[in-house]
C-alpha positions as CSV (number, residue, x, y, z in Angstrom):
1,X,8.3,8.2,-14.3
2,X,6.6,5.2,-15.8
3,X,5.0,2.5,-13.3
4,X,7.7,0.3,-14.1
5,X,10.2,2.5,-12.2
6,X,8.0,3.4,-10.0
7,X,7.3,-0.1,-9.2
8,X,11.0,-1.3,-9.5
9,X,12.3,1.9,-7.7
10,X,9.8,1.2,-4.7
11,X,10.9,-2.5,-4.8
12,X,14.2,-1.9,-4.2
13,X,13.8,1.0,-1.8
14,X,11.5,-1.0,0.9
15,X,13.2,-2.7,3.9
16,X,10.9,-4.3,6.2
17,X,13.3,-3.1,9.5
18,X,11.0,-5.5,12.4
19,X,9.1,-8.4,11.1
20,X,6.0,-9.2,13.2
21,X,6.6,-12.0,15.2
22,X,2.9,-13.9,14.0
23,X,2.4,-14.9,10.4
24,X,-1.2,-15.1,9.4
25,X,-3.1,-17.6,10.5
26,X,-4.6,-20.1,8.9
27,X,-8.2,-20.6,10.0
28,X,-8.7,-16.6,11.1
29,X,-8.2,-13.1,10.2
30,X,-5.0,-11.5,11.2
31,X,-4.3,-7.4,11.9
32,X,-0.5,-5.9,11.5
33,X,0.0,-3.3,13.3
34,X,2.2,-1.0,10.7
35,X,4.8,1.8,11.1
36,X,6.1,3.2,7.8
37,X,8.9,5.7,7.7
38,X,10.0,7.4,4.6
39,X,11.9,10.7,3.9
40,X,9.6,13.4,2.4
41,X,11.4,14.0,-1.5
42,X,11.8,17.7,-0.3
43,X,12.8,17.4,3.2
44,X,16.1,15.7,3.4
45,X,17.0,15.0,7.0
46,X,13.0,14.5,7.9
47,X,10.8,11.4,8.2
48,X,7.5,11.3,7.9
49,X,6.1,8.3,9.8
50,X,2.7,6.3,8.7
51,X,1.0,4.7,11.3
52,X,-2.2,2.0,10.7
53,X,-3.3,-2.0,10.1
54,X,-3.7,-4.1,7.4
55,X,-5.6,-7.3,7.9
56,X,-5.1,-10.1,6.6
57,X,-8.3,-12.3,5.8
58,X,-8.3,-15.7,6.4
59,X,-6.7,-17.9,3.5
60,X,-8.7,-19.6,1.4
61,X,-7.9,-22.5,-1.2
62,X,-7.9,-21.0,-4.7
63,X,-9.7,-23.2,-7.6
64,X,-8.9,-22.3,-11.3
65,X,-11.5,-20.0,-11.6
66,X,-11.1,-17.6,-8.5
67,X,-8.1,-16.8,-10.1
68,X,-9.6,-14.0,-12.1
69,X,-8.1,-10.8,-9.8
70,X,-7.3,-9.3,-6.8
71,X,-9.8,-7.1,-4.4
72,X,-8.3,-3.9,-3.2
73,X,-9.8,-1.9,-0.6
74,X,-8.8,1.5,0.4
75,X,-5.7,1.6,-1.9
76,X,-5.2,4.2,-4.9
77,X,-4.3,4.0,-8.4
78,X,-0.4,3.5,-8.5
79,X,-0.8,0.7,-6.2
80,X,-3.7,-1.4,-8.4
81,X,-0.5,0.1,-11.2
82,X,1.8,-2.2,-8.7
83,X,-0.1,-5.7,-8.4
84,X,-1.1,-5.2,-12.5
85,X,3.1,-5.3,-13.0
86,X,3.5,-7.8,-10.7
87,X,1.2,-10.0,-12.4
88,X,2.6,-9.2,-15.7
89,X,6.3,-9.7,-14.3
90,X,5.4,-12.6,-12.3
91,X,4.6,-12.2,-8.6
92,X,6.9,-14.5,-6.2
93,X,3.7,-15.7,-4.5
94,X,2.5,-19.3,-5.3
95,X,-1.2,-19.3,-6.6
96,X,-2.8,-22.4,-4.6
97,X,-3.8,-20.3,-1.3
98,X,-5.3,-16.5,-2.0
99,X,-4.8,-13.9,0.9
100,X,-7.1,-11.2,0.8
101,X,-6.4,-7.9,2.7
102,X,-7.9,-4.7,3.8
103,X,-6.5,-1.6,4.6
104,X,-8.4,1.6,5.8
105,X,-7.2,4.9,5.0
106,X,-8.7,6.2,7.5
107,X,-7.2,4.3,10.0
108,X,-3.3,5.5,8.8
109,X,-2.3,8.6,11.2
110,X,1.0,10.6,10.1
111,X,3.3,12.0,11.8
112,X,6.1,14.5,10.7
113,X,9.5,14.8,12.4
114,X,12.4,16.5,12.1
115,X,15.3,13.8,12.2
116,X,16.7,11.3,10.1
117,X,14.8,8.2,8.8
118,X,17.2,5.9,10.3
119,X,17.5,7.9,13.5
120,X,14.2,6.9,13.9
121,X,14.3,3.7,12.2
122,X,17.0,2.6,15.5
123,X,14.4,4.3,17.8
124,X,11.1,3.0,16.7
125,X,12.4,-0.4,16.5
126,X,13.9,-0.4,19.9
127,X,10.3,0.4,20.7
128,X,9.1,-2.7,18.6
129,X,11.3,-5.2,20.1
130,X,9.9,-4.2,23.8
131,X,6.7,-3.6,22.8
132,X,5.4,-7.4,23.2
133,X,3.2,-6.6,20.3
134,X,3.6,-9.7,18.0
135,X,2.0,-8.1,15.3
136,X,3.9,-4.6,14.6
137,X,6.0,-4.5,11.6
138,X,8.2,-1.5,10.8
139,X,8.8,-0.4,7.8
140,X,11.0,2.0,5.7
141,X,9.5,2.6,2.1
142,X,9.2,5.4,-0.5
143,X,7.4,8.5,0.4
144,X,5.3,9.2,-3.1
145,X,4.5,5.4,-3.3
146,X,4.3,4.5,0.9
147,X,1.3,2.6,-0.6
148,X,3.5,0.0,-2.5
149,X,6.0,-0.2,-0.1
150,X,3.3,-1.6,2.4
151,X,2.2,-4.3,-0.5
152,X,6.1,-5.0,-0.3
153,X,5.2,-5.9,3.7
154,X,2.3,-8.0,2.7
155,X,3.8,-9.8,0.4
156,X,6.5,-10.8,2.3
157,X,4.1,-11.7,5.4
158,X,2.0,-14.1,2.6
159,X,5.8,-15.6,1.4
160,X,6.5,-16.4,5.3
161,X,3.5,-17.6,6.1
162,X,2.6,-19.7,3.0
163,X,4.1,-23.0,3.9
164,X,2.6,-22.6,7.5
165,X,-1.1,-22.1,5.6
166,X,-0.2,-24.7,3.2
167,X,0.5,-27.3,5.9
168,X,-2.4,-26.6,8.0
169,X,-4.8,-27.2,5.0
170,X,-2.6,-30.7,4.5
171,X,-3.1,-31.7,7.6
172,X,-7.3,-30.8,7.9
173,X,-7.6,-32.6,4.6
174,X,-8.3,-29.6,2.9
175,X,-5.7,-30.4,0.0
């Protein structure tokens, strides 16, 4: 499978199911808690749940040159595949403020059950909503590209948070 299907296929396939309450702030570093749930390609009727953070570094104004590329941390070769197709298909993600995140492997636990994704899905965000946690997302992806499907969350979580950044540099004077 090329990394254009791959990409595309992972695209369509990811749902963000609970969107953290917070947005990343402007003038700090922000952590997401993550759960990822995906149904193993040769387990039907299984889930296989990921369990981590990804932070969020604190925005920063971009100038021409900063534009050069992207840091990744901790993230393997189909998903540097994923940001080098966005670029060349044109990321929905305006250019002026750069968000820069890190991700651990070693902080993702997973977890293998024996019931249907979205029987979990309903139960893990049950848990979300009552949690009080204003950072946990939940989210259903891909199993062979889980790593995409979590840029898929952080690139929605930079989209929602954009014009919130954007404003607070506005209104400091920054821009």
């Amino acid at each position: 499978m090329s990394a254009d299907s791959i990409a595309t296929y992972a695209l369509q396939n990811t749902k963000v199911l609970y969107v953290p309450d917070r947005r990343i702030d402007t003038f700090g570093d922000t952590r997401f808690n993550f759960l990822l749930l995906t149904e193993p390609l040769d387990a039907a009727g299984h889930c296989r749940i990921r369990s981590g953070w990804v932070e969020a570094n604190r925005p920063r104004i971009l100038r021409p040159a900063d534009l050069v590329g992207v840091e990744m941390e901790g993230f393997g070769a189909s998903a540097r595949q994923f940001l080098e197709w966005m670029a060349e298909h044109g990321a929905p993600v305006r250019a002026l403020v750069r968000y820069g995140f890190r991700f651990s492997r070693s902080e993702v636990q997973v977890e293998y059950l024996h019931e249907r994704v979205d029987e979990v899905a309903a139960r893990v965000v049950r848990e979300a909503l009552h949690s009080g946690d204003a950072y946990r997302a939940v989210i259903q992806g891909v199993d062979d590209s889980w790593e995409i499907s979590l840029l898929c969350f952080m690139l929605e979580m930079i989209q929602k948070s954009h014009d919130i950044n954007f404003f607070d540099f506005k209104r400091r004077g920054l821009l």
